[in-house]
DODRENMAR-883709 format. One record per residue (C-alpha): residue number from 0; residue in one letter; x, z, y. Coordinates in nm, 2 decimals. Each point is the difference from the previous one (the first is absolute). Layout:
BEGIN
{seq = NUM, type = A, X = X, Z = Z, Y = Y}
...
// end
This chain:
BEGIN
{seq = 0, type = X, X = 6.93, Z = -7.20, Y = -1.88}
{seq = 1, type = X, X = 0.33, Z = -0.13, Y = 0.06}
{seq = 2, type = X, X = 0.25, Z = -0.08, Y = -0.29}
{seq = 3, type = X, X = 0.25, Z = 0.26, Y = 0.13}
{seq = 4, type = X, X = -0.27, Z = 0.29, Y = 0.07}
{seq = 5, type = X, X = 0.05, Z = 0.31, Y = -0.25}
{seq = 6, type = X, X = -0.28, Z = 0.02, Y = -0.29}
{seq = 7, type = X, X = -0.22, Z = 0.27, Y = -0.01}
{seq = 8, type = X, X = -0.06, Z = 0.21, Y = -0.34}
{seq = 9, type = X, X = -0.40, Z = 0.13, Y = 0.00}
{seq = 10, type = X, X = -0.05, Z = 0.38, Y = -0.05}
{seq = 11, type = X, X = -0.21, Z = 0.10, Y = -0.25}
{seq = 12, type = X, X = 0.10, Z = 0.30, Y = -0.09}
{seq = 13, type = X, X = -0.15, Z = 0.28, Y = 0.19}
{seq = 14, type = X, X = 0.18, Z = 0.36, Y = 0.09}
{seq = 15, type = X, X = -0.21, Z = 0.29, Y = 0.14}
{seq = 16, type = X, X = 0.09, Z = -0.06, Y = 0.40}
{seq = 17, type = X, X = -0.25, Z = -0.15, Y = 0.18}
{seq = 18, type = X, X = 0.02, Z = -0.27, Y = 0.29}
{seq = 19, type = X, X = -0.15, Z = 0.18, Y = 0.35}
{seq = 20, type = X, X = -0.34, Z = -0.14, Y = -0.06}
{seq = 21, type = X, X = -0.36, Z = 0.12, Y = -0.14}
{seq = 22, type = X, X = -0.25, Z = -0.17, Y = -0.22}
{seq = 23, type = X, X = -0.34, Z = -0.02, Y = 0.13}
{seq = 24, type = X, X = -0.30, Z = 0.13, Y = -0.24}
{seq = 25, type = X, X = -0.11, Z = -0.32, Y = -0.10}
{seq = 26, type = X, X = 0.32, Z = -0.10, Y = -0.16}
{seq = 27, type = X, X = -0.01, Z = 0.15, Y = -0.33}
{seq = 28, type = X, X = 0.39, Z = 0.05, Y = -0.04}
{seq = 29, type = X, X = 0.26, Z = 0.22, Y = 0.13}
{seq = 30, type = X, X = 0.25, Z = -0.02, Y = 0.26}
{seq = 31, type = X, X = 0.25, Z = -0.27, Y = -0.07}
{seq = 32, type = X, X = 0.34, Z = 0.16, Y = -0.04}
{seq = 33, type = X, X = 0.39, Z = -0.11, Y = 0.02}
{seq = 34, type = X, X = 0.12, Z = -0.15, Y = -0.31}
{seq = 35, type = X, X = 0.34, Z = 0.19, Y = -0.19}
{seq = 36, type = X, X = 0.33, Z = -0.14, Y = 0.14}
{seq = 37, type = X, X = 0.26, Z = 0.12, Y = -0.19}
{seq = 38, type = X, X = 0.09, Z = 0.32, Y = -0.21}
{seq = 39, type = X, X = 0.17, Z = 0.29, Y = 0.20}
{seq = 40, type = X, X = 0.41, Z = -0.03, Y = -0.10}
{seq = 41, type = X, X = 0.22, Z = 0.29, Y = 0.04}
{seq = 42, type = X, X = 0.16, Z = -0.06, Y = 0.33}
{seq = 43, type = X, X = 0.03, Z = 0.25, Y = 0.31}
{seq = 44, type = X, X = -0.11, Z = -0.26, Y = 0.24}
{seq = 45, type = X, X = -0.33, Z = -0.09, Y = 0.06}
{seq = 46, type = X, X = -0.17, Z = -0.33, Y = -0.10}
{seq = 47, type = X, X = -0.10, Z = -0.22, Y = 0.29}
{seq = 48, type = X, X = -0.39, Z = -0.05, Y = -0.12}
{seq = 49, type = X, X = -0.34, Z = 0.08, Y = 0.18}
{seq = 50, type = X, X = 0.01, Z = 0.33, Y = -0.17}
{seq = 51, type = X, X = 0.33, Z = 0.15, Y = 0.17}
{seq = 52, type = X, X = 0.09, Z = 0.12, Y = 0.33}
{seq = 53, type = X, X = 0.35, Z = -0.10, Y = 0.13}
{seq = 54, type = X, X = 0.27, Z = 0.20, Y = 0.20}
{seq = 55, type = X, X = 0.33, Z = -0.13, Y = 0.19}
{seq = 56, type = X, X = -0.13, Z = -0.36, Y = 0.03}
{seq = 57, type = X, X = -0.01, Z = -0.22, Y = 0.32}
{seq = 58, type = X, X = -0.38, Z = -0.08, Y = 0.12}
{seq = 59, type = X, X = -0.09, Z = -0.34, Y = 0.12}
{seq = 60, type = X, X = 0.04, Z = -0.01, Y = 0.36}
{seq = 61, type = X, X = -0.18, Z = -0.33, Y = 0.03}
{seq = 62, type = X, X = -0.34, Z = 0.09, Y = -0.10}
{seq = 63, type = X, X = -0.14, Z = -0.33, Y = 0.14}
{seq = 64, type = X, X = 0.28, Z = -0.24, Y = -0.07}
{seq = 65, type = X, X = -0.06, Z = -0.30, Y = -0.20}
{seq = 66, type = X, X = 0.15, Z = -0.01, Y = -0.28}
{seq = 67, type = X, X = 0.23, Z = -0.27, Y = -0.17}
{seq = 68, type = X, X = -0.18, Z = -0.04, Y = -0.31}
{seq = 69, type = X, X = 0.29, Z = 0.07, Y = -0.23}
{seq = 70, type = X, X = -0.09, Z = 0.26, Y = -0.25}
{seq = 71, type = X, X = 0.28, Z = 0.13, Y = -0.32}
{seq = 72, type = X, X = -0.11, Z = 0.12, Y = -0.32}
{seq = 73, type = X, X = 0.23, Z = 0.24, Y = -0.21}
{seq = 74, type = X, X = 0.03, Z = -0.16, Y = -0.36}
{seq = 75, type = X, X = 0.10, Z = 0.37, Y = -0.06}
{seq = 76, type = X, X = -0.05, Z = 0.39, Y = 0.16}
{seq = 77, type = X, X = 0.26, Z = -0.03, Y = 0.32}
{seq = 78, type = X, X = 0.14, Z = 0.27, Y = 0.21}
{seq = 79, type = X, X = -0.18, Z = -0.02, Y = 0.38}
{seq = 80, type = X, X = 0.29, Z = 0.10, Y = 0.26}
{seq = 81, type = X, X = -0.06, Z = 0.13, Y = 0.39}
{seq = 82, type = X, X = 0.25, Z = -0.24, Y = 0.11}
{seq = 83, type = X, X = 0.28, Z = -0.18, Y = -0.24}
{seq = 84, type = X, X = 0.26, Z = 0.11, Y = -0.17}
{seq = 85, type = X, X = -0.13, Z = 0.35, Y = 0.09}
{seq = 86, type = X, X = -0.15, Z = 0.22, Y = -0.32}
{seq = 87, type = X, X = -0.31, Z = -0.07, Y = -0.11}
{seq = 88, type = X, X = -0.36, Z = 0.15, Y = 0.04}
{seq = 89, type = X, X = -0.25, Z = -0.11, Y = -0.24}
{seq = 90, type = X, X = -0.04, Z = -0.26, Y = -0.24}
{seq = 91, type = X, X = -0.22, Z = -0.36, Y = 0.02}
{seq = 92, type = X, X = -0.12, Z = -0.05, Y = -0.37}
{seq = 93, type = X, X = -0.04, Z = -0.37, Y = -0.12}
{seq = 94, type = X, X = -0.40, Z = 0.09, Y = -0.05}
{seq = 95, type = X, X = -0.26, Z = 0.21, Y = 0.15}
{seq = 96, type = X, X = -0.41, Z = 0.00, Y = -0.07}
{seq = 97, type = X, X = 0.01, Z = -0.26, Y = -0.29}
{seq = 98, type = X, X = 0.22, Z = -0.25, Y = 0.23}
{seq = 99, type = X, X = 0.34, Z = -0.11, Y = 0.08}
{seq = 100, type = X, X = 0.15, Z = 0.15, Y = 0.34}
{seq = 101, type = X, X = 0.04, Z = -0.26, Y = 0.25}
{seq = 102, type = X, X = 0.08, Z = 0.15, Y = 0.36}
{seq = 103, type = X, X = 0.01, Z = -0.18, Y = 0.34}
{seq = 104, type = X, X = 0.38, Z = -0.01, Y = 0.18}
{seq = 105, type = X, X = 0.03, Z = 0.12, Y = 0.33}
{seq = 106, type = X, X = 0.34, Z = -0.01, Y = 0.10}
{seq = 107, type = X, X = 0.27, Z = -0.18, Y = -0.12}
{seq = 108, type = X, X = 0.40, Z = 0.11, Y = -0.05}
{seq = 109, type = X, X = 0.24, Z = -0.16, Y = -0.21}
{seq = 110, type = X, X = -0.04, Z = 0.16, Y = -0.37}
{seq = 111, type = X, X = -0.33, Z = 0.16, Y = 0.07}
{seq = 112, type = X, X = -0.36, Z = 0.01, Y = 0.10}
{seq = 113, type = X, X = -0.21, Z = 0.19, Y = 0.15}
{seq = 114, type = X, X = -0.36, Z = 0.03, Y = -0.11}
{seq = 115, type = X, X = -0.34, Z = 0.19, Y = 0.05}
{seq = 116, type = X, X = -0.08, Z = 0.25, Y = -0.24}
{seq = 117, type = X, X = -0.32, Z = 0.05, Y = -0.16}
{seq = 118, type = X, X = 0.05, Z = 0.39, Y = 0.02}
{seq = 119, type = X, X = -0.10, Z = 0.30, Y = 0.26}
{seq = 120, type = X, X = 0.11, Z = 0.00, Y = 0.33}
{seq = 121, type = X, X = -0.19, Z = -0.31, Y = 0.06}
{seq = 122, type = X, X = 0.25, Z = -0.29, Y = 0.16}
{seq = 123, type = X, X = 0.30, Z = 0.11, Y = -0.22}
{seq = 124, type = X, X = 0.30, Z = -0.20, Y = -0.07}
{seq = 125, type = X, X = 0.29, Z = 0.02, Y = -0.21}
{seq = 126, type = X, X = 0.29, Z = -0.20, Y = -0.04}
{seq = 127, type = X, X = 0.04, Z = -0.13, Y = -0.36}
{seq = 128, type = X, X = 0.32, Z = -0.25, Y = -0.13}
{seq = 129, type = X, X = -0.09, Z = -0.38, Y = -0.01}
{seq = 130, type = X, X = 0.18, Z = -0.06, Y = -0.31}
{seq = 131, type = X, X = -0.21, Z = 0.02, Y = -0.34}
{seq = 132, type = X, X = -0.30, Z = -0.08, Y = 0.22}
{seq = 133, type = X, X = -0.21, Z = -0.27, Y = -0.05}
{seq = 134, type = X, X = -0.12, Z = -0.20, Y = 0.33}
{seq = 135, type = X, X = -0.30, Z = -0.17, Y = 0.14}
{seq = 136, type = X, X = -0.16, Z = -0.10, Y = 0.30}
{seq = 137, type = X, X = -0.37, Z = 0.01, Y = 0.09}
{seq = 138, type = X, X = -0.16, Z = -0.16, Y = 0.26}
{seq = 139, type = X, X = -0.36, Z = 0.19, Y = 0.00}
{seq = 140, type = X, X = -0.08, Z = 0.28, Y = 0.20}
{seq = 141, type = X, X = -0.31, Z = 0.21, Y = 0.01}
{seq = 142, type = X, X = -0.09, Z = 0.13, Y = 0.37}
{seq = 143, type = X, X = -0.31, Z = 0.28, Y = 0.04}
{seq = 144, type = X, X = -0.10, Z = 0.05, Y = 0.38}
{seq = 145, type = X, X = -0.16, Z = 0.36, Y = -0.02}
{seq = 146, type = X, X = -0.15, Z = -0.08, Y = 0.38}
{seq = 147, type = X, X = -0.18, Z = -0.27, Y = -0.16}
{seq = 148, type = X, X = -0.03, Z = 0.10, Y = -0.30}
{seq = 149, type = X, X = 0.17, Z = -0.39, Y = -0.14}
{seq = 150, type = X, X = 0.20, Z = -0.07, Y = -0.28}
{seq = 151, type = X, X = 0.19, Z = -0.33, Y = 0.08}
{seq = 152, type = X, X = 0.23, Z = -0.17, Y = -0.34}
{seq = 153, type = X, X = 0.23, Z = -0.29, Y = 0.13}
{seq = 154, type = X, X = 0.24, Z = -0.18, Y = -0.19}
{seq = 155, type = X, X = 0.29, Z = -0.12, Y = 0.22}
{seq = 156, type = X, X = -0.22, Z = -0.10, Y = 0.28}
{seq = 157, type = X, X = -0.30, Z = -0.10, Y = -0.15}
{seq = 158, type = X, X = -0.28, Z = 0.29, Y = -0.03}
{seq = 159, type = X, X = -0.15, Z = 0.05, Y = -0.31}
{seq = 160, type = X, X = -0.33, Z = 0.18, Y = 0.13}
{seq = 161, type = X, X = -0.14, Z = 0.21, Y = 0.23}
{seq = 162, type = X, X = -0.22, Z = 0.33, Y = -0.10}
{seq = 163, type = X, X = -0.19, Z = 0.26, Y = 0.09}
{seq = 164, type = X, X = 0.16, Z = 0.32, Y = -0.14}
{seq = 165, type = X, X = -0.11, Z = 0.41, Y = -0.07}
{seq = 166, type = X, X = 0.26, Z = 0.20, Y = 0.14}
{seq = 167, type = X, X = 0.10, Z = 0.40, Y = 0.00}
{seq = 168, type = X, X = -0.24, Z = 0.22, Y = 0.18}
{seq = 169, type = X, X = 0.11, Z = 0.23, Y = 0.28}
{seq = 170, type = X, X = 0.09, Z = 0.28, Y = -0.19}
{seq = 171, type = X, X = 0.22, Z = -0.23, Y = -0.25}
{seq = 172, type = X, X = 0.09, Z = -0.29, Y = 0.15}
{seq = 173, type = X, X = 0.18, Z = -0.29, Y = -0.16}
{seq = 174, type = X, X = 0.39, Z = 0.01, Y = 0.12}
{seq = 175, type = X, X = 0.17, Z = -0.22, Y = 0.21}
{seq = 176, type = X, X = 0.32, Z = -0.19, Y = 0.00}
{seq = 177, type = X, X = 0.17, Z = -0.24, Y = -0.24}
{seq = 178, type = X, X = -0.06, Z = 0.04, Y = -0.36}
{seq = 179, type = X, X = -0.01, Z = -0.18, Y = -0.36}
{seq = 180, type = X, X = -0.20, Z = -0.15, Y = -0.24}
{seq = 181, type = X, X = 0.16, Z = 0.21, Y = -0.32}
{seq = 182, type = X, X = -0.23, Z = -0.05, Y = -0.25}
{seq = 183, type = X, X = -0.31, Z = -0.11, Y = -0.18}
{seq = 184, type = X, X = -0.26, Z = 0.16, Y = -0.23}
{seq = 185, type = X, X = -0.24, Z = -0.09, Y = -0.22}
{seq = 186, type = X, X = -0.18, Z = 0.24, Y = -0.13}
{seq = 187, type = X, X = -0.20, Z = 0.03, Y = -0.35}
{seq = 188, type = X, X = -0.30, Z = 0.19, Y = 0.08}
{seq = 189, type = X, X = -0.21, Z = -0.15, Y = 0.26}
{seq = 190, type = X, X = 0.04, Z = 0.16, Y = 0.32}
{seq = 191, type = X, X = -0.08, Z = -0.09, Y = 0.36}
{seq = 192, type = X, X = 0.24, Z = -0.28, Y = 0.02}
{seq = 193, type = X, X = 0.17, Z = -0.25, Y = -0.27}
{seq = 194, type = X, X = 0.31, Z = 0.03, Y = 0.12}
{seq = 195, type = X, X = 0.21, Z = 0.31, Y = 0.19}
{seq = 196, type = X, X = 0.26, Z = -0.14, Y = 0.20}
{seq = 197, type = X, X = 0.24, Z = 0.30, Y = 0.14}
{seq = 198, type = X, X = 0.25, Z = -0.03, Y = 0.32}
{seq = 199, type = X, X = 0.28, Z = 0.20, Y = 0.07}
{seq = 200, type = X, X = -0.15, Z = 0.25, Y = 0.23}
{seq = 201, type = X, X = -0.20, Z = 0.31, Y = 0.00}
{seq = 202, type = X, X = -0.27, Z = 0.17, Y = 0.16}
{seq = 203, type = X, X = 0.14, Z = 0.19, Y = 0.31}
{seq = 204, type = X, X = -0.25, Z = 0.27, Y = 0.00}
{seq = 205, type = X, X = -0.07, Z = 0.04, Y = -0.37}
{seq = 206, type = X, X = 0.32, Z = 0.16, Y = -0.21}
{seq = 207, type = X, X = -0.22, Z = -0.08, Y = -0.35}
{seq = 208, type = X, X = -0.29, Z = -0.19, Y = -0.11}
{seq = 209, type = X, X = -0.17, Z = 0.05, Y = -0.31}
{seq = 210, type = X, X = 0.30, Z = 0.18, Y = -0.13}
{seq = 211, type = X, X = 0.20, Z = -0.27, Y = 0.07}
{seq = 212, type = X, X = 0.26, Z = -0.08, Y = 0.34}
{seq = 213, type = X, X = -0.26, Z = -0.18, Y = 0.22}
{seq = 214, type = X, X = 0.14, Z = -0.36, Y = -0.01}
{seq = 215, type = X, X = -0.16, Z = -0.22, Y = 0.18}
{seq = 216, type = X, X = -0.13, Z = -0.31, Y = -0.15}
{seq = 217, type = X, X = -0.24, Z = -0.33, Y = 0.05}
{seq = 218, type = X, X = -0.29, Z = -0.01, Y = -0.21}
{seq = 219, type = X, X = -0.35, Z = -0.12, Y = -0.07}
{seq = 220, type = X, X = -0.33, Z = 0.12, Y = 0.09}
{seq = 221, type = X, X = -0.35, Z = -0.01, Y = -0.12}
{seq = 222, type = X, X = -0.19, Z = 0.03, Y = 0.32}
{seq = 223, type = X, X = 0.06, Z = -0.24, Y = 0.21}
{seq = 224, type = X, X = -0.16, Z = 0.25, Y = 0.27}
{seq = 225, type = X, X = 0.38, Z = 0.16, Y = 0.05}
{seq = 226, type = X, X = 0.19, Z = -0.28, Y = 0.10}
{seq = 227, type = X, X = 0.05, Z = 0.01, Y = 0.42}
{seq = 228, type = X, X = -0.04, Z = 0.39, Y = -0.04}
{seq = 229, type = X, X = 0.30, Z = 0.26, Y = 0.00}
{seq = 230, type = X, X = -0.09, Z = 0.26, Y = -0.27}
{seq = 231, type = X, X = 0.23, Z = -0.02, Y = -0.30}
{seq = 232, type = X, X = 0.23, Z = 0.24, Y = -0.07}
{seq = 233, type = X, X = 0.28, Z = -0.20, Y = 0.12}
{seq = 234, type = X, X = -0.05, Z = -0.31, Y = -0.23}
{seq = 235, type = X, X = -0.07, Z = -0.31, Y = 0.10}
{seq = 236, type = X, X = -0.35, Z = -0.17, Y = -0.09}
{seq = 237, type = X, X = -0.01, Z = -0.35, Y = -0.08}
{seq = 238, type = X, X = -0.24, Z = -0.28, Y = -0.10}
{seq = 239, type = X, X = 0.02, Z = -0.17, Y = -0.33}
{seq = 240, type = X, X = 0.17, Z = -0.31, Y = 0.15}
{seq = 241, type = X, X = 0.25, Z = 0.19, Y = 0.19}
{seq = 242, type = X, X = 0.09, Z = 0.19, Y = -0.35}
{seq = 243, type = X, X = 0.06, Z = -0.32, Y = -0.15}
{seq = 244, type = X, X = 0.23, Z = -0.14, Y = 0.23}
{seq = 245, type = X, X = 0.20, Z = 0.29, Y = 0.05}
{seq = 246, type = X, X = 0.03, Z = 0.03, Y = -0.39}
{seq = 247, type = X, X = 0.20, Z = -0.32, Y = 0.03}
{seq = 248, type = X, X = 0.27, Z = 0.15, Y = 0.25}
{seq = 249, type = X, X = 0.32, Z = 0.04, Y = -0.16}
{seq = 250, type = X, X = 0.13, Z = 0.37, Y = -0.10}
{seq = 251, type = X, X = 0.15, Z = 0.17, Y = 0.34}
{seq = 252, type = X, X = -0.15, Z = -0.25, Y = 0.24}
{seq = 253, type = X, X = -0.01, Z = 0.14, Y = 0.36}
{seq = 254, type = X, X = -0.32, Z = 0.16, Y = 0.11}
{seq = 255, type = X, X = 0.00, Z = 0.12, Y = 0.39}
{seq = 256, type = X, X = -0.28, Z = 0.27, Y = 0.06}
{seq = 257, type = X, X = -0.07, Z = -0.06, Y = 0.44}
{seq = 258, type = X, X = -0.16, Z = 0.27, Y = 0.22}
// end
């Protein structure tokens, strides 16, 4: 990991929402679930987290644009604008599922950034101010090709690995586009995987999982039987290796989910 790259804070705690996945019978466990970001402040505007849907927000036009690698983190809760100066629309707090908030940047303008959200509609952007903000660039990228069912990790230009992933089935598919690596989970109880590593995005076809918002996440799997199949709820499957390596990506590291 690169000196500059943001540090990661491991979720243990665990809330009741659950990621879009299911545990299979011989797993004694139950479904992992999204660790508690922050307690709810009295504010009218809505938190930009997994568990809200935003309104009034620009989406990201560029779904398959490669992205810069520079990612912000709020030291503290920051208002999100639609474009600047204007009034805000939400809030970005400085934490979210046990971890600190780092987003990606997606458009520059003097005073400001633009980032992905983690929140419903999937692909929105807000524009937050640069000052207070602390800075960092990653070069790692995650890449899942859901024709080939691949996950591909490169740093810079050199690739990391190559693997055979589980994907959504037909009736929840995994979604597409440009996304984020927004946090990491380790959870206390054994489950079906070690670690829970959510993205910014959501299941298009699923409005709730579990109880919980239906964010998409990598994970582990028992049965090796899966992997090169598409039947998760949206999740994406991935062998122990691949779990490790993408545990060492830095907080809001660019992840591109291709047709």
């Amino acid at each position: 990991m690169p000196l500059d790259a943001p540090r990661r804070l491991i979720g243990t705690a665990l809330a009741t929402i659950s990621l879009i996945a299911s545990t299979p019978a011989s797993v004694a466990a139950s479904p992992a679930t999204l660790a508690a970001s922050a307690s709810v402040t009295a504010t009218a505007l809505p938190q930009a987290t997994t568990y809200t849907e935003l309104s009034g927000l620009p989406q990201d036009t560029d779904t398959y644009g490669k992205l810069s690698g520079i990612v912000v983190h709020p030291a503290r809760t920051v208002p999100v604008y639609a474009q600047p100066g204007g009034k805000p629309a939400a809030t970005l707090p400085a934490k979210q599922l046990g971890s600190q908030t780092w987003v990606p940047v997606v458009e520059t303008r003097k005073g400001w950034y633009r980032v992905l959200l983690p929140s419903k509609p999937n692909h929105v952007t807000g524009w937050i101010k640069a000052k207070g903000l602390k800075k960092a660039r990653s070069h790692y990228r995650a890449i899942v090709k859901l024709s080939t069912r691949q996950l591909t990790v490169m740093n810079a230009n050199k690739k990391l690995g190559t693997w055979t992933v589980a994907i959504g089935g037909t009736e929840t598919p995994t979604p597409v586009g440009r996304t984020f690596l927004l946090a990491l989970m380790s959870p206390k109880k054994k489950t079906y995987s070690p670690l829970i590593l959510p993205l910014g995005t959501h299941s298009p076809t699923l409005d709730t999982f579990g109880g919980g918002p239906g964010t998409v996440a990598f994970h582990g799997w028992p049965d090796r039987k899966v992997f090169g199949k598409a039947i998760t709820h949206g999740c994406i499957r991935v062998p122990a290796h691949a779990l490790k390596v993408l545990a060492g990506l830095p907080l809001g590291t660019p992840v591109l989910i291709a047709p």
